[in-house]
KEKE-3310 file (N, C-alpha, C; in steps of 0.2 Angstrom, whole numbers, plus 5000, padded with zeros to 4 digits):
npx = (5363:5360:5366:5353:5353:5357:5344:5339:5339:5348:5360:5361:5364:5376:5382:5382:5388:5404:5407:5408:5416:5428:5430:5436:5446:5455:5455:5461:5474:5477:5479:5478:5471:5468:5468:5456:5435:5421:5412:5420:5423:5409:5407:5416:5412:5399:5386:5375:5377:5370:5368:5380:5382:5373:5374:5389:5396:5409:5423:5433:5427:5421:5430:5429:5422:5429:5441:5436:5430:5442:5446:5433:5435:5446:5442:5430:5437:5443:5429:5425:5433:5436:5433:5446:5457:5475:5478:5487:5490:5477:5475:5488:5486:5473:5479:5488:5481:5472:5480:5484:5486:5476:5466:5460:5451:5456:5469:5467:5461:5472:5481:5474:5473:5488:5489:5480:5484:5498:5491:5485:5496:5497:5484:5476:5460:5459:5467:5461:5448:5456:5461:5448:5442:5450:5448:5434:5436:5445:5435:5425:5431:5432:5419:5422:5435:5434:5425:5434:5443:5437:5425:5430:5444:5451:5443:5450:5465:5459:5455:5467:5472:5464:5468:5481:5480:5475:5482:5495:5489:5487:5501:5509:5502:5503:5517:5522:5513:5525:5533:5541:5540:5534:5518:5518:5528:5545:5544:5530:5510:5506:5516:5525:5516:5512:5527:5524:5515:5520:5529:5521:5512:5520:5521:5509:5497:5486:5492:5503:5504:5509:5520:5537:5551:5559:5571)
npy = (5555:5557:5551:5544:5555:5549:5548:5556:5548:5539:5545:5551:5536:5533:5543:5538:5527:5529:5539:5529:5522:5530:5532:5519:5518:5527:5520:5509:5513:5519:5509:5495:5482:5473:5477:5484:5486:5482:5488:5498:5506:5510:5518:5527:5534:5539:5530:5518:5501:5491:5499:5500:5485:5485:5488:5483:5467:5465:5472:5475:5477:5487:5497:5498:5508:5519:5516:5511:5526:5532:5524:5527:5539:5543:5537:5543:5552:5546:5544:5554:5558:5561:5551:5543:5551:5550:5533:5530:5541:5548:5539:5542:5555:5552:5546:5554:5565:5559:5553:5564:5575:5586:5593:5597:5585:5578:5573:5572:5559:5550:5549:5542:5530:5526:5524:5512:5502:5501:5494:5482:5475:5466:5458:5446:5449:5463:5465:5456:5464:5476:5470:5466:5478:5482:5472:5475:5486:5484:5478:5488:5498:5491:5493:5508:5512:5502:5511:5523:5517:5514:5502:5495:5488:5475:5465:5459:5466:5476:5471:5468:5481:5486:5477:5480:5496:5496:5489:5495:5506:5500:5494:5506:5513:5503:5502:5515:5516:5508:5518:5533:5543:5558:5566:5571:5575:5565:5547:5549:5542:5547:5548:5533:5527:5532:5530:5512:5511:5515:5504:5490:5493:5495:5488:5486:5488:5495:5508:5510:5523:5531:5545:5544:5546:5560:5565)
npz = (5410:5425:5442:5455:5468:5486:5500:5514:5524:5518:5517:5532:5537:5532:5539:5550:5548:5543:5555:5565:5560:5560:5572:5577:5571:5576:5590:5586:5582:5591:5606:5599:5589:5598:5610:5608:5612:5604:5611:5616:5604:5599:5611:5609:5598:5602:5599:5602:5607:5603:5591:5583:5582:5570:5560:5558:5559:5566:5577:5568:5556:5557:5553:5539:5530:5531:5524:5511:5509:5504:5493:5484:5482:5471:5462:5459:5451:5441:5435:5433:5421:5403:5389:5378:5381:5385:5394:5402:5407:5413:5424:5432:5436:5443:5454:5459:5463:5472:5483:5487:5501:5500:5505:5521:5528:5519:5521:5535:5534:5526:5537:5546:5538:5539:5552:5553:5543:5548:5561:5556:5551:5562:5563:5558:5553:5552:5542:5533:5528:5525:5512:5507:5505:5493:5485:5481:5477:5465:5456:5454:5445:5433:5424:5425:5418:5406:5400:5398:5390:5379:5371:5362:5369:5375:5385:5395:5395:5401:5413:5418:5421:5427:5439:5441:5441:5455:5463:5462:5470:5485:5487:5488:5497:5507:5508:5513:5523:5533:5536:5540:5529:5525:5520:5509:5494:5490:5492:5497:5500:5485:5478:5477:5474:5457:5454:5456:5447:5434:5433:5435:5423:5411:5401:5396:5382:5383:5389:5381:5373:5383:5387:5384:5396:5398:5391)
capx = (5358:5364:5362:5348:5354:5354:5339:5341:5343:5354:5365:5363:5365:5383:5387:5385:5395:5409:5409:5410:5423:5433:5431:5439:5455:5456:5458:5465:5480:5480:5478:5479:5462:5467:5464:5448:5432:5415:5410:5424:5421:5402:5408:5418:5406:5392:5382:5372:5381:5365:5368:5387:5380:5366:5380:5394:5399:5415:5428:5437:5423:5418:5433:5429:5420:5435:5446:5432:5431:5446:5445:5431:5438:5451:5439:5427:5442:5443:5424:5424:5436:5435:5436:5449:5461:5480:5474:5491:5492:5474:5475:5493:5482:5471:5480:5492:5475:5468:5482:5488:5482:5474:5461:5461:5449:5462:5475:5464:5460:5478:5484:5470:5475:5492:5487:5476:5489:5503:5490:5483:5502:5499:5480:5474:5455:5459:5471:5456:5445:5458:5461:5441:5439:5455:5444:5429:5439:5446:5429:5421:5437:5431:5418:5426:5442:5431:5423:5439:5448:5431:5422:5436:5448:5451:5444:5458:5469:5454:5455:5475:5472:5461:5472:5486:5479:5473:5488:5498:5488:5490:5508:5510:5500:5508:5524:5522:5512:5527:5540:5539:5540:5530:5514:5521:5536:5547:5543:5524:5508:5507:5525:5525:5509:5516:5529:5521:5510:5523:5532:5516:5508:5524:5520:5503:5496:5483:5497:5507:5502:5511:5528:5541:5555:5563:5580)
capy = (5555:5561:5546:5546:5555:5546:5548:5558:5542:5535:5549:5548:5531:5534:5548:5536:5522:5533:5541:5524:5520:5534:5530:5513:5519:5530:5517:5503:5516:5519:5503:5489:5481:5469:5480:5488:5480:5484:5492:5505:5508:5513:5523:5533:5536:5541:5528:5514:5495:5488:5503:5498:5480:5485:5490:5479:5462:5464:5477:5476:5477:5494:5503:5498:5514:5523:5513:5511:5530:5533:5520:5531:5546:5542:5532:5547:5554:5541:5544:5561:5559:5561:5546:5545:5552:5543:5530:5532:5550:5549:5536:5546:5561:5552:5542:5555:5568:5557:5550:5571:5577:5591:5595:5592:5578:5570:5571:5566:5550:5549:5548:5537:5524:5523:5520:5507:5497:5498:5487:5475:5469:5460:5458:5445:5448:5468:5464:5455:5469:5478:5465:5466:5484:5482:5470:5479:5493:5483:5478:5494:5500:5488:5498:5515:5508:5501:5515:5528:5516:5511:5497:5489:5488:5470:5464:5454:5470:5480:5471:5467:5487:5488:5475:5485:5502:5496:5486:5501:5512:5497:5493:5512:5514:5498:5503:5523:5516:5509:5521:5539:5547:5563:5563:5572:5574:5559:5544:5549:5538:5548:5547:5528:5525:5532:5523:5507:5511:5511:5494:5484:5494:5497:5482:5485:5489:5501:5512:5512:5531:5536:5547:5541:5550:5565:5566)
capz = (5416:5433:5445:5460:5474:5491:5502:5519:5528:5517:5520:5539:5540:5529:5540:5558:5549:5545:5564:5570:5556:5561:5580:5577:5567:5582:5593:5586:5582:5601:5608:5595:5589:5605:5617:5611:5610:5600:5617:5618:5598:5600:5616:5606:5590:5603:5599:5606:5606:5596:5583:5581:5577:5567:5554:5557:5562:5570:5574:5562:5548:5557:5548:5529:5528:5531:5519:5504:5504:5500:5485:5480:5480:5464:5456:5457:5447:5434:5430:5429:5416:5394:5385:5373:5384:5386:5399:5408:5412:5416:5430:5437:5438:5447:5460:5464:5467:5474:5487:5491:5507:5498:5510:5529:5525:5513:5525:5542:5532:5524:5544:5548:5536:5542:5559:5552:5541:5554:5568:5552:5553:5567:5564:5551:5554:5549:5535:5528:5529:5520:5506:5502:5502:5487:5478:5480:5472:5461:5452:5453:5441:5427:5419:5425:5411:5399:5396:5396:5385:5375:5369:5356:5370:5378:5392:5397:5397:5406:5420:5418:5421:5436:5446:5442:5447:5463:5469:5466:5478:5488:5488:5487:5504:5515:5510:5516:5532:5535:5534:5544:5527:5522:5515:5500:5490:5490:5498:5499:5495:5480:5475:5477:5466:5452:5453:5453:5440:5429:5437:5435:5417:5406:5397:5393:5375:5384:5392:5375:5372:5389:5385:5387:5400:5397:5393)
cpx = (5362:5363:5359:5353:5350:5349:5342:5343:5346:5359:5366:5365:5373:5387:5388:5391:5403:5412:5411:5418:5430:5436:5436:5444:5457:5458:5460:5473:5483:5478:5477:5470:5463:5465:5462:5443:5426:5413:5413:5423:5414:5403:5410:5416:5399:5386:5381:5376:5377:5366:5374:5385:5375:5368:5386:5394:5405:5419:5431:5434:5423:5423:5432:5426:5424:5439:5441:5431:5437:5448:5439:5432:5440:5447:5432:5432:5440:5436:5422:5430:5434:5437:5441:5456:5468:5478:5480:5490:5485:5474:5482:5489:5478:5472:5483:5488:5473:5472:5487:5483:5480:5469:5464:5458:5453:5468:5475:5465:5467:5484:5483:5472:5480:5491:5483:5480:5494:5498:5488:5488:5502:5490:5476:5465:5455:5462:5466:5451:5446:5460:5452:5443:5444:5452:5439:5431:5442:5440:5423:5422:5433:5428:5421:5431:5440:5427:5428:5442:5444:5431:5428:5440:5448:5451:5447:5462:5466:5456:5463:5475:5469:5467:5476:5485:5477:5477:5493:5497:5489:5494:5509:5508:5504:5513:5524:5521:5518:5536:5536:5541:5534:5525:5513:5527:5539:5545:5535:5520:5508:5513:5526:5519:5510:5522:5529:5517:5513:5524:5527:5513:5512:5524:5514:5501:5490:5486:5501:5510:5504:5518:5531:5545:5558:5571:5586)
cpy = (5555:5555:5549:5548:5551:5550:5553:5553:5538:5538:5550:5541:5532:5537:5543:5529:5526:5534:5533:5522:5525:5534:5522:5512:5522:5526:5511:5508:5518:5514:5498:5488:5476:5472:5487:5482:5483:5490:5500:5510:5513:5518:5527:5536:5541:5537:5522:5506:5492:5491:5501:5492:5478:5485:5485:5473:5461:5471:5479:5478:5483:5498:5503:5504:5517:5520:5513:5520:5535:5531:5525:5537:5546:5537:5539:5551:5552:5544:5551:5562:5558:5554:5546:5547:5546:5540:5531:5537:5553:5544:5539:5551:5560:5548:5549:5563:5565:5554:5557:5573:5584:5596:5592:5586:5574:5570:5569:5559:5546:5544:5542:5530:5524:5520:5513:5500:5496:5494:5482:5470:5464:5457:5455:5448:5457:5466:5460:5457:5475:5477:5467:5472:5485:5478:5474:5483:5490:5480:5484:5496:5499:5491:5505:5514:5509:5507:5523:5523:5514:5505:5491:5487:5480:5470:5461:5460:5478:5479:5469:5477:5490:5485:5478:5492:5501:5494:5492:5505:5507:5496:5498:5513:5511:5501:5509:5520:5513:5512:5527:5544:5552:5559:5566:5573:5565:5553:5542:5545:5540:5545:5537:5524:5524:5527:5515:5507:5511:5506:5492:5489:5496:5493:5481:5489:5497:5506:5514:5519:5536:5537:5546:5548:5553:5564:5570)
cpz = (5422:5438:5452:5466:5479:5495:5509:5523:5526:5519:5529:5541:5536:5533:5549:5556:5548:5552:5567:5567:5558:5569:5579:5574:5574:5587:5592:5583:5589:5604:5604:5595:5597:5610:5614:5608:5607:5605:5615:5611:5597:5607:5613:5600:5594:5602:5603:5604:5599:5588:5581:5576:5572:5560:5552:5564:5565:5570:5569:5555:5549:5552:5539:5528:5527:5525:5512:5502:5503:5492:5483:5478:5471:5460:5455:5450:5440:5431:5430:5422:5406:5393:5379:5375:5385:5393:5407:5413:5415:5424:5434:5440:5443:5455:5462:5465:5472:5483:5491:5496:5504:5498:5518:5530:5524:5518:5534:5539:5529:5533:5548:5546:5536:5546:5558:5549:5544:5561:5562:5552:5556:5569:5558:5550:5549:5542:5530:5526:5521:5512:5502:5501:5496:5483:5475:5476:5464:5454:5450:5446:5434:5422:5419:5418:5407:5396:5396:5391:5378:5373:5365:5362:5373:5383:5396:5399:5401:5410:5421:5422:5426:5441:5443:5446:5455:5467:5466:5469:5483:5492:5488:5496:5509:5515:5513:5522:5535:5537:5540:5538:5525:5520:5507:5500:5492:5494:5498:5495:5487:5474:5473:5473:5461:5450:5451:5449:5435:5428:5432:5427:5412:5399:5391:5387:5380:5385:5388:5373:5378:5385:5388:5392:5397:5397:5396)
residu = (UNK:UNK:UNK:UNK:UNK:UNK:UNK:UNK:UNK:UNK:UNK:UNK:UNK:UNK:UNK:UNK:UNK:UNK:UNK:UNK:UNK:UNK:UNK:UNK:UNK:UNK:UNK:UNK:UNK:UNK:UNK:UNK:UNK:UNK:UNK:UNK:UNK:UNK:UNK:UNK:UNK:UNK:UNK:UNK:UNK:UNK:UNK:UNK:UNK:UNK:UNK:UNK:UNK:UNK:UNK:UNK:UNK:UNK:UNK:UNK:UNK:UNK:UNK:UNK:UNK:UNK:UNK:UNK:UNK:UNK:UNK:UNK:UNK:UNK:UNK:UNK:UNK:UNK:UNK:UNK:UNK:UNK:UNK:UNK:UNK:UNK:UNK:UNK:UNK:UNK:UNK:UNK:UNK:UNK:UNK:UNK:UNK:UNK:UNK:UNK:UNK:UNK:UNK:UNK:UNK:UNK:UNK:UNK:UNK:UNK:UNK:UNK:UNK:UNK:UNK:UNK:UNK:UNK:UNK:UNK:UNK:UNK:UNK:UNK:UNK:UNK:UNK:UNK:UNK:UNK:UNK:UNK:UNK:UNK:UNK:UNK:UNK:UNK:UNK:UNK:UNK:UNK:UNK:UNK:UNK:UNK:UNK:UNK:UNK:UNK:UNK:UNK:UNK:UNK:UNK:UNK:UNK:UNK:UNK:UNK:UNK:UNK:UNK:UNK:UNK:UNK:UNK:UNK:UNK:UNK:UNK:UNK:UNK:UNK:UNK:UNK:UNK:UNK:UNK:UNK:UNK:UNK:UNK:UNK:UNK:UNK:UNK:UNK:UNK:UNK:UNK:UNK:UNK:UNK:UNK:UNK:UNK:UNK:UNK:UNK:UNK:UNK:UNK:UNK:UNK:UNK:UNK:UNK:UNK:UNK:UNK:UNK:UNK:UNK:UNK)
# end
């Protein structure tokens, strides 16, 4: 069963927090969140100051739309996917889908979240922003897993298997935002995911069923 699509106003109320979300990477990547303020945020979304805080309680919350949908993107991945499937080389498929600029879309907001994690450096109030929307994502994950690895599989190594995938998009992203590398080929968030997706799940009994490297 197909779940309920949202409502027209759920969808415009999505599409003004985004705008605002994307006005607030915009300039906290050209001015630092120090010098902007809610004000300058809602000036450049179009919108009204009251509407800015109708939605969010600080500048910095206003970006979680941007960064959440990303994590949904590749989590949309995951649950479009077969059960039964090797669980490795389904979640590579889908980080390194999900982290290619393979629309203008995927590589506006690819740009956007550098800009965003190079000023959190110096900004704990973003940086903790950023940390939720990684849990948020990281408990979404739990049944997405449980139901690609099915029912007999241990919860223990389900969720040993969410926080892995989601701290390699993580550690995969910080580290890219801070480099001036590509955003494919070597280097790239992509390229650095997989990576740590091995690192962090070589161990695990669910990933067993990944091939080994080529000689």
């Amino acid at each position: 069963m197909n779940p309920p699509q949202p409502s027209l106003t759920e969808r415009r109320k999505a599409a003004t927090q985004l705008d605002i979300a994307r006005a607030a990477a915009a300039l906290f990547a050209e001015r630092g969140p120090d010098g902007t303020t809610a004000e300058d945020i809602a000036h450049r979304a179009g919108v009204a100051l009251r509407t800015f805080y109708r939605y969010f309680r600080s500048k910095q919350d206003a970006v979680g739309p941007l960064l959440t949908g990303g994590a949904e993107r590749w989590q949309a991945l995951l649950e479009a996917a077969e059960p039964g499937a090797p669980l490795g080389g389904v979640l590579e498929r889908a980080v390194t889908d999900a982290l290619g600029p393979g629309d203008e879309y995927a590589a506006e907001q690819l740009v956007q979240t550098r800009g965003l994690l190079r000023a959190a450096q110096d900004d704990p109030a973003l940086r903790a922003v950023w940390y939720r929307v990684n849990q948020d994502s990281e408990e979404r994950l739990l049944p997405v897993l449980t139901r690609l690895a099915g029912d007999a599989a241990d919860p223990l190594e389900i969720r040993l298997a969410a926080a892995a995938a989601t701290d390699s998009v993580r550690v995969a992203l910080e580290t890219w935002a801070g480099t001036d590398a590509p955003a494919t080929g070597a280097g790239s968030p992509a390229d650095l995911a997989v990576r740590c997706l091995h690192q962090l799940t070589g161990g695990m009994r669910l990933f067993s069923d990944r091939p080994g490297p080529e000689a």
